[in-house]
SEBAVO-882847 format. One line per 10 residues: number of its first residue (from 1); their letters; for each residue x, y, z negated of C-alpha. Coordinates in nm, 3 decimals. Each point is the difference from the previous one (the first is absolute). Example, Ala and Ser with C-alpha at 12.3 -4.5 7.8 and 13.67 -1.06 7.14 Angstrom:
residues 2
1> AS> 1.230,-0.450,-0.780 | 0.137,0.344,0.066
//
This chain:
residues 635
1> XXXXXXXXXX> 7.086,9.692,-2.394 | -0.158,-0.239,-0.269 | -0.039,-0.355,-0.022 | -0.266,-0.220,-0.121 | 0.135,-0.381,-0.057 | -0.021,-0.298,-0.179 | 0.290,-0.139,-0.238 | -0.047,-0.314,-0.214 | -0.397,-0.019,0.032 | -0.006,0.376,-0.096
11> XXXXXXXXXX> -0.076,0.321,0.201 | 0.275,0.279,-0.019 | 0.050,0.348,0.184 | 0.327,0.150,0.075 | 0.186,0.278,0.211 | 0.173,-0.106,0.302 | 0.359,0.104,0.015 | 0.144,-0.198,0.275 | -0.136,-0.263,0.247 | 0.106,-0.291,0.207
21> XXXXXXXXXX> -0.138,-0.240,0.250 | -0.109,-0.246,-0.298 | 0.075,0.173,-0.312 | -0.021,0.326,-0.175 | 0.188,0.158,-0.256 | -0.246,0.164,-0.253 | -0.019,0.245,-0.354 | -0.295,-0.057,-0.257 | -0.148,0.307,-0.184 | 0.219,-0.114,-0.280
31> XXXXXXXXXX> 0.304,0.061,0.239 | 0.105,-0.342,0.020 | 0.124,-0.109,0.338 | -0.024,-0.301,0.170 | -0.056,-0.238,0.333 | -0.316,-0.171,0.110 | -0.110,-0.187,0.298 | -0.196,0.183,0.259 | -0.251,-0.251,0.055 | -0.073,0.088,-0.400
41> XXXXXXXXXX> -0.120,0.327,0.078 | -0.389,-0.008,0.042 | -0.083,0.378,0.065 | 0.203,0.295,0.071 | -0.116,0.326,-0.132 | 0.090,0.383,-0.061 | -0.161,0.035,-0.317 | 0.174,0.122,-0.330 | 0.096,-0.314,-0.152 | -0.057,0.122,-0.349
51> XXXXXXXXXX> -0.354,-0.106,-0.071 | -0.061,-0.241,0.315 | -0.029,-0.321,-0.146 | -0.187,0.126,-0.312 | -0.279,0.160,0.218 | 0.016,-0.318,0.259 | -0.088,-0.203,-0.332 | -0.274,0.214,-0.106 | -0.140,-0.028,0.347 | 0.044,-0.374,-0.006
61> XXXXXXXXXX> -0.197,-0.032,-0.343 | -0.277,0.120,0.172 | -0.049,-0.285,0.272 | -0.231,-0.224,-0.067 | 0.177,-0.366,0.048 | -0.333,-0.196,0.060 | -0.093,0.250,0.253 | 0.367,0.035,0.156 | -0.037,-0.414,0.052 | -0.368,0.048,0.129
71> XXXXXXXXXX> 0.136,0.242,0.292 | 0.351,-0.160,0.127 | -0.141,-0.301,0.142 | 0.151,-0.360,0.071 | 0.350,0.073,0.155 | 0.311,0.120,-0.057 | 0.014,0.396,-0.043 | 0.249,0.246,-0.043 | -0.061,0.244,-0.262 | 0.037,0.309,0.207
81> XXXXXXXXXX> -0.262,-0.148,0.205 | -0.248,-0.083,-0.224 | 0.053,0.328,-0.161 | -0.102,0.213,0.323 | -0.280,-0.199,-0.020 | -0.153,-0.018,-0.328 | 0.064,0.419,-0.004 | -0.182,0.030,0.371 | 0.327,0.197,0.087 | 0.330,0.001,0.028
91> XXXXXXXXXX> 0.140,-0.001,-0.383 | 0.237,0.178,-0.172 | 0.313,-0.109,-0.113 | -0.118,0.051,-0.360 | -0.321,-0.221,0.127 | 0.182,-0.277,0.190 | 0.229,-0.020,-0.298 | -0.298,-0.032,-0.225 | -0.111,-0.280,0.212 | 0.311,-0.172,-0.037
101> XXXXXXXXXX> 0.046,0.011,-0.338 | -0.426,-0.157,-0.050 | 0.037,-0.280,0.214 | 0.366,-0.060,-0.136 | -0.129,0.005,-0.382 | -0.297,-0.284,0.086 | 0.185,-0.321,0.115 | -0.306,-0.167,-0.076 | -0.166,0.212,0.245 | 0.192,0.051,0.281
111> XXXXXXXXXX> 0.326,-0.285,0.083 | 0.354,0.190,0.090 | 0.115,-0.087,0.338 | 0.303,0.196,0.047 | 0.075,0.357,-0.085 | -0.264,0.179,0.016 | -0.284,-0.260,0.138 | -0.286,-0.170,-0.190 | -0.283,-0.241,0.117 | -0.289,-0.006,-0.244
121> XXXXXXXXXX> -0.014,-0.325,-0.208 | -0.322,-0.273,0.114 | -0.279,0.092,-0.212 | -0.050,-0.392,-0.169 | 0.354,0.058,-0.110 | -0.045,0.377,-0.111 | -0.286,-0.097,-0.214 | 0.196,-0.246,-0.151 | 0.278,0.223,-0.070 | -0.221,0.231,-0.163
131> XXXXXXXXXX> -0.130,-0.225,-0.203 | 0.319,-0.094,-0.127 | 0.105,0.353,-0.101 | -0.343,0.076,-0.186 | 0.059,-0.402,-0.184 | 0.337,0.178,-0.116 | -0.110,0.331,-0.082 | -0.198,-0.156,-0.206 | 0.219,-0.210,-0.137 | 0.188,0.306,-0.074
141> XXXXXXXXXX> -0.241,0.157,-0.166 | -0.042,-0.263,-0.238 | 0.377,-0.023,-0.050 | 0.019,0.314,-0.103 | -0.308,-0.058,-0.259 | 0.165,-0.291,-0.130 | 0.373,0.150,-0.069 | -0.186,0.305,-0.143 | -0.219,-0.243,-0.232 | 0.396,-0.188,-0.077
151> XXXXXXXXXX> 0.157,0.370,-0.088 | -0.296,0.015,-0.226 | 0.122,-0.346,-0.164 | -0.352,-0.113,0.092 | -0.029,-0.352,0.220 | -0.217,-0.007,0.286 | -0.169,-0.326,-0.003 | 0.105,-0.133,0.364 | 0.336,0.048,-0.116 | -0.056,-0.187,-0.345
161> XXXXXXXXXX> -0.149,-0.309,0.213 | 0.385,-0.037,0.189 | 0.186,0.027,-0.344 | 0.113,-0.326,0.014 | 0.173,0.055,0.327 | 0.109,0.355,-0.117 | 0.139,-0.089,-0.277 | 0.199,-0.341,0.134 | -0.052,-0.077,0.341 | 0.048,0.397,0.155
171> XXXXXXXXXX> -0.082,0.033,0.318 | 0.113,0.310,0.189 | -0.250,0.002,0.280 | -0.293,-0.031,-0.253 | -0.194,0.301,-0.060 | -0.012,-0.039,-0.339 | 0.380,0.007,0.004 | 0.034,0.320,0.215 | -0.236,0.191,-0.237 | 0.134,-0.119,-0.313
181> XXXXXXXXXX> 0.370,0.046,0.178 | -0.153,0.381,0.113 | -0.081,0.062,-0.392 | 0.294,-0.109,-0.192 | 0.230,0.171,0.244 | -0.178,0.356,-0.044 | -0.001,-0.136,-0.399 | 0.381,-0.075,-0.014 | -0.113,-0.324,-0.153 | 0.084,-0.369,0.085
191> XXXXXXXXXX> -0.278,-0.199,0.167 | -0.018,-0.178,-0.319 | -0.044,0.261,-0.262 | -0.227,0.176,0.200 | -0.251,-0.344,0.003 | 0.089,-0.025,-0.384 | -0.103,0.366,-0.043 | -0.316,-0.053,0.182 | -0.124,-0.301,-0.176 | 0.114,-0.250,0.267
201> XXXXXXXXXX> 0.229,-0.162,-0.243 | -0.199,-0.056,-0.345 | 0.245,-0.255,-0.188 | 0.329,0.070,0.106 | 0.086,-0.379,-0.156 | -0.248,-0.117,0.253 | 0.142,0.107,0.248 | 0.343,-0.108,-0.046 | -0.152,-0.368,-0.101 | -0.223,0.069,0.347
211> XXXXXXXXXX> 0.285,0.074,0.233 | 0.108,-0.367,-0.120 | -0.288,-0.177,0.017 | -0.084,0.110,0.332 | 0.356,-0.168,0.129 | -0.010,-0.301,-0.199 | -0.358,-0.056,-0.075 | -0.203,0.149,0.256 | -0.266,-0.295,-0.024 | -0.045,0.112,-0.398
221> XXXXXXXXXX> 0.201,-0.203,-0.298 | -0.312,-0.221,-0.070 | 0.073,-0.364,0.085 | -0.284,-0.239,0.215 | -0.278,-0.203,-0.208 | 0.223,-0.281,0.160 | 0.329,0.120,-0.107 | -0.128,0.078,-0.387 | -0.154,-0.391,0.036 | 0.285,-0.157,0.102
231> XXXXXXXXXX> 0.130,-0.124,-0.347 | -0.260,-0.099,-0.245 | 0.073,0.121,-0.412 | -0.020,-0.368,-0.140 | 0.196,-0.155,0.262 | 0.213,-0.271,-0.188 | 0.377,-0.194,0.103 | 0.069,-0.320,-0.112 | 0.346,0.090,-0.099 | 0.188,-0.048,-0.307
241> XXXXXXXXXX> -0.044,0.206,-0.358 | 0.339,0.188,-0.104 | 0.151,-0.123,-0.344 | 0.002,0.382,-0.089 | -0.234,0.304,-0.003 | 0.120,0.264,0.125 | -0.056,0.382,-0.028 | 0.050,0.359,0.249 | 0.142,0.315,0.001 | -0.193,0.281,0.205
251> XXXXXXXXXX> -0.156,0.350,0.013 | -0.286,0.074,-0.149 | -0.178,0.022,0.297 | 0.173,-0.293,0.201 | -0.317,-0.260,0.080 | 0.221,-0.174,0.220 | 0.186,-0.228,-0.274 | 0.249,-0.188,0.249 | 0.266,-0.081,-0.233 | 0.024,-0.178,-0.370
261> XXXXXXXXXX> 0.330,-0.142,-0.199 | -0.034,-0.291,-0.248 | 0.249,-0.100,-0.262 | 0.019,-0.386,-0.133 | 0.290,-0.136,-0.181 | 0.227,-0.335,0.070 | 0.210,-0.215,-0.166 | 0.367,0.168,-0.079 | -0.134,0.356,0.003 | -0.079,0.005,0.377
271> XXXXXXXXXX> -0.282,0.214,0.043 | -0.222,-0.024,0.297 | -0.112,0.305,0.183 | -0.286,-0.019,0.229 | -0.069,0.300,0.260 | -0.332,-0.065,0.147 | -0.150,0.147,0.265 | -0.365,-0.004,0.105 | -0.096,-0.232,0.308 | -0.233,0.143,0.233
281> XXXXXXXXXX> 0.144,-0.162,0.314 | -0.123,-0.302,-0.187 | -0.310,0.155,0.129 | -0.030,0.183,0.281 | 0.050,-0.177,0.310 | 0.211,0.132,0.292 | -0.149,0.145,0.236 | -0.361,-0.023,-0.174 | -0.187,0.332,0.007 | 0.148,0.101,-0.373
291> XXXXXXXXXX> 0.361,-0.094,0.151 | -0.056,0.255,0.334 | -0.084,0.263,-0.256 | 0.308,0.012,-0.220 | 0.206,-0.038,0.287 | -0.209,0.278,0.132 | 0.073,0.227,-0.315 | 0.345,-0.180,-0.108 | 0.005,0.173,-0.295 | -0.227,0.173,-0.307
301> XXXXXXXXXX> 0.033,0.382,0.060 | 0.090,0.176,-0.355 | -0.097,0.358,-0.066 | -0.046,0.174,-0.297 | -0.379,-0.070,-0.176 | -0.106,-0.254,0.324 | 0.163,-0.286,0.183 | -0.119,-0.198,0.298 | 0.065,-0.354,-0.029 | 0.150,-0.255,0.197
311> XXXXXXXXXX> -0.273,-0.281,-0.102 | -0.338,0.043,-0.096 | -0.109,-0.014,-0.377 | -0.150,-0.322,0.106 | 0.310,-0.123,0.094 | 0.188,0.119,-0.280 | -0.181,-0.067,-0.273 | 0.084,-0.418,0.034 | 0.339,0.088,0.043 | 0.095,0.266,-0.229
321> XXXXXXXXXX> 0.178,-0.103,-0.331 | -0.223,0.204,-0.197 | -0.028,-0.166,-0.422 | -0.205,-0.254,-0.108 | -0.030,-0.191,0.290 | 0.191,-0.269,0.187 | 0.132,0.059,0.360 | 0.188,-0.145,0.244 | 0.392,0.086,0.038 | 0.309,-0.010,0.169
331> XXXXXXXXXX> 0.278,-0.047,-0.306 | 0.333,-0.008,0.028 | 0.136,-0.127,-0.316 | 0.366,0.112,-0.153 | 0.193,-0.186,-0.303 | 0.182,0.241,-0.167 | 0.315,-0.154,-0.164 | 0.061,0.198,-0.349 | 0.259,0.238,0.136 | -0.284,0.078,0.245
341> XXXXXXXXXX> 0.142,-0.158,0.323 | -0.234,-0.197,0.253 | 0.056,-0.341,-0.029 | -0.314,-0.174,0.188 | -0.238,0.183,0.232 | -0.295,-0.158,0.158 | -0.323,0.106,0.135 | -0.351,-0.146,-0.020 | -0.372,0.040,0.118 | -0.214,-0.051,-0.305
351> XXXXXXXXXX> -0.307,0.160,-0.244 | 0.088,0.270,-0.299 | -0.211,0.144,-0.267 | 0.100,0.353,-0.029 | -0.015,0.055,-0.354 | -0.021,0.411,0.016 | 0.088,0.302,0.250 | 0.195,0.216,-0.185 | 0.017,0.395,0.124 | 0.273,0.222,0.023
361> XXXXXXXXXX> -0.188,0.296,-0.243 | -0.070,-0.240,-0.240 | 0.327,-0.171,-0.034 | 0.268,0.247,0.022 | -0.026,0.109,-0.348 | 0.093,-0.325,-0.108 | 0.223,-0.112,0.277 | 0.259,0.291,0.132 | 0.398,0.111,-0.059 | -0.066,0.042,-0.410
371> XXXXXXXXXX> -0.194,-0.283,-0.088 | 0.297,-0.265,0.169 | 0.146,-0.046,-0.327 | -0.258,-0.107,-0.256 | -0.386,-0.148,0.058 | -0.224,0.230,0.059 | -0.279,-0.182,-0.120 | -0.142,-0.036,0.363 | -0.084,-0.409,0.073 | 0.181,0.000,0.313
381> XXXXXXXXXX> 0.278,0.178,-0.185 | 0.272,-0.257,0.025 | -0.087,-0.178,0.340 | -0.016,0.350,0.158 | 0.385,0.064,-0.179 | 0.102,-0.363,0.132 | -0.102,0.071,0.347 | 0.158,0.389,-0.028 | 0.351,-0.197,-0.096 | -0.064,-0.252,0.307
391> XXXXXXXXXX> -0.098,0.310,0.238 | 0.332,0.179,-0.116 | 0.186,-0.311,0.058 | -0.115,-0.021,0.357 | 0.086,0.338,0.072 | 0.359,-0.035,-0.088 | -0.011,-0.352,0.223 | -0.121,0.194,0.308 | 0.254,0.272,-0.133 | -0.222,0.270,-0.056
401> XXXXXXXXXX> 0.009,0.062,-0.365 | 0.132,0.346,-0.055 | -0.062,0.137,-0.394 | 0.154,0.322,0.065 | -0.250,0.113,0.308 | -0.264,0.226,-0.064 | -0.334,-0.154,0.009 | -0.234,0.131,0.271 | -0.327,0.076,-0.068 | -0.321,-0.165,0.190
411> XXXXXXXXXX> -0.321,0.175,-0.022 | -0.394,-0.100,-0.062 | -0.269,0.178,0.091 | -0.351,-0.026,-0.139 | -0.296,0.214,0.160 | -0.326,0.019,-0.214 | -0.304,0.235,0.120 | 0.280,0.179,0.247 | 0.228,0.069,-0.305 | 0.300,-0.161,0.018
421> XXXXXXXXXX> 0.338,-0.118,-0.255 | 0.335,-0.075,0.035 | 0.194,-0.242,-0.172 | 0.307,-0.067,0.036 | 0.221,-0.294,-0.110 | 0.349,-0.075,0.028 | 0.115,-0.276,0.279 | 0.217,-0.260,-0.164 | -0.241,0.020,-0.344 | -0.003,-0.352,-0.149
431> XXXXXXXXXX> -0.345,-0.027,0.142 | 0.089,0.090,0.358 | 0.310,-0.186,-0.022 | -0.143,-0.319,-0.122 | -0.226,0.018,0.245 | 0.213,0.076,0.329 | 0.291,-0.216,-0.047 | -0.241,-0.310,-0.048 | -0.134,0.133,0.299 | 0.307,-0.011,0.222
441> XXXXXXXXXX> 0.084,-0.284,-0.141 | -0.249,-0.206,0.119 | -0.062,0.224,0.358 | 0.382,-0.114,0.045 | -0.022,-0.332,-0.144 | -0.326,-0.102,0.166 | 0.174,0.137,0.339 | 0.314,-0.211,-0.021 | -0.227,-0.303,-0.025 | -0.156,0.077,0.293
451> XXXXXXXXXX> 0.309,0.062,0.154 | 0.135,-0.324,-0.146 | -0.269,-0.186,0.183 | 0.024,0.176,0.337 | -0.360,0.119,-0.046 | -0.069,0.416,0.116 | -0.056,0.221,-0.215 | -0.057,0.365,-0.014 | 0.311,0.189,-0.152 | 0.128,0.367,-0.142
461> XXXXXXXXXX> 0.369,0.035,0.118 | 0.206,0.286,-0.062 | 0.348,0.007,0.196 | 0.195,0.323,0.077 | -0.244,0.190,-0.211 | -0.278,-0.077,0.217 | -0.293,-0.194,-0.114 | -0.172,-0.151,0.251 | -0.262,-0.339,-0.003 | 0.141,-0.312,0.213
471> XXXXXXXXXX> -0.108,-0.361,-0.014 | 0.315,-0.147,-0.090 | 0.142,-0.021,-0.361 | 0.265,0.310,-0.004 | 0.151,0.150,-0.293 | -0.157,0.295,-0.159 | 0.312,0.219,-0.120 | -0.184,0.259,-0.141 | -0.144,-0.296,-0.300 | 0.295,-0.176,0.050
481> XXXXXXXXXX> -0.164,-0.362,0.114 | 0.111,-0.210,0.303 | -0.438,-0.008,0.099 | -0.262,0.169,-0.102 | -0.398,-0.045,0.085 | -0.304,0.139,-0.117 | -0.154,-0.270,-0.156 | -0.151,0.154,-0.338 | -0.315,0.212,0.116 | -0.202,-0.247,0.212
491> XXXXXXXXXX> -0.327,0.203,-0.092 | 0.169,0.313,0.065 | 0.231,-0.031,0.362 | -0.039,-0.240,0.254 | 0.360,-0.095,0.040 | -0.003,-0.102,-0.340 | -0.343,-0.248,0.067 | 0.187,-0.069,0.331 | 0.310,-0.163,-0.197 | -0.192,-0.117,-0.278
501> XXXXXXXXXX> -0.137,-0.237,0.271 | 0.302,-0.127,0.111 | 0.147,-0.077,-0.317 | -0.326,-0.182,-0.109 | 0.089,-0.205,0.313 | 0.336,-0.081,-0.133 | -0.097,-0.063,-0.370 | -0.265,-0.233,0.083 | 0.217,-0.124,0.308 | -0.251,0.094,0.281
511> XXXXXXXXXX> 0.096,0.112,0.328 | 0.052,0.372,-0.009 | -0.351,0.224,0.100 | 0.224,0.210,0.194 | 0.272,-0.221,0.238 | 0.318,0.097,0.068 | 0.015,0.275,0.287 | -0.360,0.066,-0.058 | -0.173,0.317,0.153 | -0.261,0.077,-0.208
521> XXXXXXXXXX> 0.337,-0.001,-0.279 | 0.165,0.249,0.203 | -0.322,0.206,0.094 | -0.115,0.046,-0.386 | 0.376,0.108,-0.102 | -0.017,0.284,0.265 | -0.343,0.098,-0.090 | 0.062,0.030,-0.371 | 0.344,0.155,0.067 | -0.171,0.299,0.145
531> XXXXXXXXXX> -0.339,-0.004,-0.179 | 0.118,0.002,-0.369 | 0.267,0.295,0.118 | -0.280,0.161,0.081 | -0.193,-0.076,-0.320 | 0.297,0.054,-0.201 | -0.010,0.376,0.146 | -0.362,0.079,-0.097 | 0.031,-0.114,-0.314 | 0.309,0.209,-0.068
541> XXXXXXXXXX> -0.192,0.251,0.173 | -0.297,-0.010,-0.173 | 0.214,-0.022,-0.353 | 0.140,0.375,0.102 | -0.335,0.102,0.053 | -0.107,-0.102,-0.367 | 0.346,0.172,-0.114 | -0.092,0.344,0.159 | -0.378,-0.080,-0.133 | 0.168,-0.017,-0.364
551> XXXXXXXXXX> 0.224,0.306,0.059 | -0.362,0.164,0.097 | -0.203,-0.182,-0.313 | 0.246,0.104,-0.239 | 0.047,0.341,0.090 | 0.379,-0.046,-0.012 | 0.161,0.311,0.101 | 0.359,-0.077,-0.054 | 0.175,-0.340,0.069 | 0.330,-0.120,-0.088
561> XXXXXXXXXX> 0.184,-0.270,0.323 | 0.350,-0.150,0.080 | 0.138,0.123,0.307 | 0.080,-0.321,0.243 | 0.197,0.144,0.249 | 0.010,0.368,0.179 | -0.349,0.186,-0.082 | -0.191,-0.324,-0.074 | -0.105,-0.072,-0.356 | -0.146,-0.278,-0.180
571> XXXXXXXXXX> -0.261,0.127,-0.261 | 0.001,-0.137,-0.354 | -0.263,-0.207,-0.144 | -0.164,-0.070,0.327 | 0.077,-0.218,0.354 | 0.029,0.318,0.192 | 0.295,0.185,0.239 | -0.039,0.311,0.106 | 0.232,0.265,0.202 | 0.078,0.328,-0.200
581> XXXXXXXXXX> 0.035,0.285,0.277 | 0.287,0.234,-0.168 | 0.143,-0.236,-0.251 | 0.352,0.077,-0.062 | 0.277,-0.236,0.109 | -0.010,-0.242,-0.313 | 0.203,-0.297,-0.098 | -0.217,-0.355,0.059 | -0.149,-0.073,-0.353 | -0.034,0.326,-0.124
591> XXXXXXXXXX> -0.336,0.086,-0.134 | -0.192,0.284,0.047 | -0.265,0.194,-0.046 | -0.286,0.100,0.267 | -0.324,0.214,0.003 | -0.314,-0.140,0.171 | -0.093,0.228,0.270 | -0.281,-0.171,0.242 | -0.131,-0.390,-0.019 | -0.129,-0.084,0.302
601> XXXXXXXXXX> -0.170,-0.324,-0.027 | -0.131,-0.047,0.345 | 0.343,0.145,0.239 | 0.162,-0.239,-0.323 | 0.233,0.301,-0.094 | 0.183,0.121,-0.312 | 0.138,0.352,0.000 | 0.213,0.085,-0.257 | 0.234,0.305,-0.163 | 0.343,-0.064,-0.165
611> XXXXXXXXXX> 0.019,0.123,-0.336 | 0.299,-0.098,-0.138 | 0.272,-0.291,-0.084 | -0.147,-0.220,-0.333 | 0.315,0.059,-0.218 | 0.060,-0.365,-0.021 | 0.216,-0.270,0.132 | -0.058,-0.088,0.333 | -0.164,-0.342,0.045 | 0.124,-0.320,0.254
621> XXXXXXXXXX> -0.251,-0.065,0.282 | -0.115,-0.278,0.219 | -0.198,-0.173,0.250 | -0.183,-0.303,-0.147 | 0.074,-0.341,0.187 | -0.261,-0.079,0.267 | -0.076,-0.380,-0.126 | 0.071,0.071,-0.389 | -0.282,0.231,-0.020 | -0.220,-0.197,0.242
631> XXXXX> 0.038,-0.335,-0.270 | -0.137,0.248,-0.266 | -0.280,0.141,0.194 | -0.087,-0.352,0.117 | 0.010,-0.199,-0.345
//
C-alpha cells in the first residue's frame, strides 16, 4: 500500500512498511526511510509509485483555477469532496490527488484550513489579490527589461531619475535598487561601477564633492541676499593707524589674507614685531544672520581647485588684508631684544596699511635654505631673514628646534581645466617656518591673556598624545606651550572669530561677548570639533583623488614609495599611501620600487606590483604633528 501526504507545504508519495495507531513508518522511491504522522496521509492508493505524482501534476495543470473557485461554493470543503464533484463521479486517486495539489498551489484562491480542506477566498478580496499579482508581474516584467537594459551598460530613464538616492541614499526596498542590485550581481560588478559604466556617474570628482555636499550642504553653498548684505565694502572703524605697514605671506591662490607681520625699529636695537591679524568679529555681530552662518559652516572647506568658504566674499573682502589698502586688525606686538629674546609683548586693536601680499611661488627663489647667507636682492630680503632668526629662536624656546630631523614635505595642489599639479615644499622652509612659529606664538600668547584675565576661550590641548579642544587654557605638549587657541584665521574657522572676540573684549577692556560658563561657548566648540574632522577628511580625501587623477594624467606606469610599516607604502613625490598586496617583508624606510596596475578613481583605489628594492639607503619616516602642519595650512 501507497501513501499520498503532505510534508512541509509539499505533497509526497511513499510505500508503507509498517503502521501504528498514529504513525507510520514509510520508504520513498529513492529508498529513504522514514516516520510521518497519520493524520498527514491524504489518500491511500495501490498505484506504482514511480510516475504518480508526475502524472497527478499533469492532471492538475489542466484545471482551470477560475472555474475550480466558480464551482466549490462558500464553505469549507474537503478536497476529496469537491473532487467527486467537479468529475460527476467518484475520482481517482490520480484525480483527487490532482485536486489537491490545484487548490493547494492557489492560496489566493482557495484559504488552507487544515490538511487537506480549503474554503474559497470572498470574491472583493480575490479580485484584489489578483490584482496584486498582475501589478507585480508586471513589475517583473519591467525588472527584467531594466537589468537587461543595465547588462547592456545602457540606463533606463526611471532608474536615472533615483540616481541621487542610488548613488548615496540606497534604499533596499526601492525598485530601482532591486533592479540595479539584480544587474550588478549577474555582472560581478559593484553597485557603483556598474552606475559609472552606465553613465550614471559622469564626473567621478562630482561625485565625490556630491556625496559631501549633500551631508554638509544640502540647502546648496550659496549664502542668503541677507547674509551676503550683512557687512557693507566701505564700512569704516574709528580706530587707530599702526606706526608700521605691514606685509603677508600666502599661496598663490589664498584670497583669504588673515595674517600680516610688520617690522619697525627702537631705540637700543629693539626691534618691534607686529603680527596682525584681520578683524572680522569687528564686524559681524553675534548671533546676526552672517554670525548663524559661520557657526553653521565653522570652517572654509579646502579641496584641491575649489573651496567653500566660511564668510561670504562680501564679508571678506572688508576684512581681508589684501595690499594697498588699510584694514582693521588685531596686533600683537613683540620687542625683540638683539639676542632675539621677548622683552615686551602687548596687543592692540588698531588700522594697518598693508603695503604688499607677497606669494609663496614668487618668493621662494629669493627667500629659501641657500639664499640665508647673503641678500638676494628681494626687498623683503632682510626682514624676511630677521623674522626666520626670531621664528628659529622661538622654536628652541618651546623646545622644538631639531636641525638634524628630516624635513617633511607638505603638498599644493592646483587644478586648471581638470588638469591638475603638484608641488611640493619642504615643512620647516624659512618661509613656512617664519610663518608658523609667529603663528603659535601669538595663538599661545593671545590665549594666556585670556587666561590671565579669566575670560573663555576656545583652546587646542594635547595631553597623553591626545589632542582634544577644551575651554580652559591647557598645555599643548605636542608645540610645547602651556595654552594654545586658534586665534589667527578669523575669516577662515569660527573658533578662531570666536576668540578673536573675546580678546577684543579684553584689549579694549569690555566685558567678554562670551561669559564665563557660557553655552553657546561650549555648543560651537563641540560643533566645530566634529565638523572640521569631518572637513579635514574630505579634503584629504579629495587630495588622493587628484593624486590617483595625476598617476592617470601622467600615464605613470611605475612609481617609486617608502614602506611605513608592514605592506603599507608612502609614494614619493605625492601625499598618497597605498597597501602593496605581496610586498616582501622590508625594513621601515626602505624604498622601493612599484608598477601601476589599476587606478580606480571612483572605489579611490591604487593597485600596485613590487618590482624591486631601490639600491639605496633606506630613508627615516614620520607622521607630521597635528597642530604644526595645521599653523602652515592656516597662515
Amino acid at each position: 500500500m501507497n501513501v499520498f501526504y503532505e510534508e512541509d507545504g509539499n505533497f509526497k508519495v511513499a510505500s508503507i512498511m509498517s503502521e501504528a495507531e498514529s504513525s507510520m513508518q514509510i520508504e520513498s522511491i529513492s529508498g529513504k526511510r522514514s516516520k510521518i504522522k497519520a493524520a498527514n496521509v491524504l489518500l491511500r492508493f495501490d498505484a506504482p509509485l514511480s510516475g504518480f505524482l508526475e502524472t497527478a501534476q499533469a492532471e492538475a495543470d489542466k484545471l482551470e483555477l477560475d472555474f475550480l473557485w466558480e464551482c466549490c461554493g462558500e464553505d469549507e470543503f474537503n478536497f476529496e469532496d469537491f473532487a467527486q464533484e467537479y468529475y460527476g463521479k467518484k475520482p481517482t486517486n490520480l484525480e483527487a490527488a490532482a485536486v489537491a495539489i490545484r487548490l493547494h498551489s492557489a492560496p489566493v484562491y482557495f484559504n488552507r484550513k487544515g490538511k487537506g480542506r480549503y474554503k474559497a477566498a470572498p470574491a472583493d478580496i480575490l479580485k484584489a489579490a489578483l490584482a496584486g499579482l498582475e501589478k507585480k508581474r508586471l513589475l517583473a516584467e519591467k525588472m527584467a527589461g531594466y537589468v537587461e537594459q543595465l547588462k547592456a551598460l545602457t540606463m533606463p530613464d526611471e532608474i536615472m531619475q533615483k540616481r541621487d538616492m542610488l548613488l548615496y541614499e540606497p534604499d533596499k526596498n526601492a525598485f530601482e535598487y532591486k533592479v540595479v542590485d539584480t544587474a550588478a550581481g549577474a555582472l560581478h560588478l559593484s553597485h557603483l561601477k556598474l552606475l559609472h559604466a552606465c553613465g550614471a556617474i559622469p564626473s567621478v570628482h562630482d561625485y565625490h564633492l556630491g556625496a559631501f555636499l549633500r551631508e554638509y550642504f544640502a540647502k546648496g553653498t550659496a549664502f542668503t541676499d541677507e547674509q551676503i548684505s550683512a557687512v557693507s565694502s566701505d564700512i569704516s572703524f574709528d580706530l587707530p593707524m599702526a606706526e608700521a605697514e605691514a606685509f603677508s605671506i600666502d599661496d598663490s591662490t589664498t584670497t583669504e589674507i588673515d595674517d600680516a607681520f610688520s617690522i619697525r625699529e627702537l631705540e637700543d636695537g629693539v626691534i618691534c614685531v607686529g603680527i596682525h591679524i584681520a578683524a572680522p568679529a569687528l564686524g559681524i555681530n553675534v548671533d546676526s544672520p552672517l554670525d548663524l552662518a559661520a557657526m553653521h559652516r565653522l570652517s572654509t572647506v579646502y579641496m584641491p581647485g575649489h573651496k567653500i568658504t566660511m564668510l561670504p566674499e562680501s564679508a571678506i573682502r572688508p576684512f581681508s588684508l589684501d595690499e594697498g589698502q588699510i584694514k582693521p586688525v588685531l596686533s600683537m606686538y613683540l620687542h625683540v631684544n638683539p639676542d632675539l629674546t621677548i622683552a615686551q609683548r602687548h596687543s592692540k586693536v588698531e588700522l594697518i596699511k598693508v603695503a604688499e601680499n607677497l606669494r609663496h611661488d614668487a618668493l621662494e627663489p629669493y627667500f629659501n635654505e641657500t639664499t640665508l647667507a647673503a641678500d638676494s636682492g628681494h626687498p623683503y630680503w632682510s626682514k624676511l631673514l630677521f623674522l626666520f632668526n626670531l621664528a628659529e629662536s622661538l622654536e628652541k624656546a618651546r623646545g622644538k628646534y631639531d636641525p638634524t630631523k628630516p624635513p617633511q614635505v607638505d603638498y599644493n595642489f592646483y587644478v586648471n581645466d581638470g588638469k591638475v599639479s603638484i608641488v611640493g615644499r619642504h615643512r620647516g622652509s624659512p618661509m613656512d617656518k617664519l610663518v608658523a612659529e609667529l603663528m603659535i606664538e601669538a595663538n599661545g600668547q593671545w590665549g594666556a591673556l585670556l587666561a590671565s584675565h579669566q575670560v573663555p576661550g576656545l583652546y587646542r590641548a594635547q595631553m597623553g598624545g591626545k589632542v582634544y579642544m577644551t575651554t580652559k587654557a591647557e598645555p599643548h605638549q605636542g608645540l610645547g606651550v602651556a595654552q594654545y587657541s586658534w586665534s589667527t584665521s578669523p575669516l577662515r574657522r569660527a573658533v578662531d572669530l570666536i576668540n578673536q572676540r573675546q580678546i577684543i573684549s579684553v584689549v579694549q577692556n569690555q566685558p567678554p561677548v562670551y561669559p564665563q560658563n557660557s553655552d553657546a561657548l561650549t555648543t560651537h566648540m563641540r560643533n566645530f570639533e566634529l565638523t572640521y574632522k569631518a572637513y579635514s577628511e574630505f579634503q584629504i580625501r579629495m587630495e588622493r583623488y587628484w593624486c590617483l587623477q595625476y598617476l592617470i594624467q601622467e600615464n605613470i606606469q611605475e612609481v617609486h614609495a617608502t614602506v611605513w610599516r608592514e605592506n603599507l607604502v608612502r609614494l614619493d613625490n605625492l601625499p598618497y599611501m597605498a597597501k602593496v598586496y605581496g610586498l616582501p617583508e622590508l625594513k621601515v624606510g626602505t624604498r622601493v620600487s612599484l608598477q601601476v596596475q589599476e587606478v580606480d578613481t571612483l572605489m579611490m583605489e591604487l593597485k600596485t606590483k613590487f618590482l624591486h628594492v631601490l639600491e639605496n639607503e633606506a630613508v627615516v619616516t614620520e607622521m607630521p604633528a597635528e597642530d604644526e602642519a595645521n599653523e602652515v595650512e592656516a597662515a
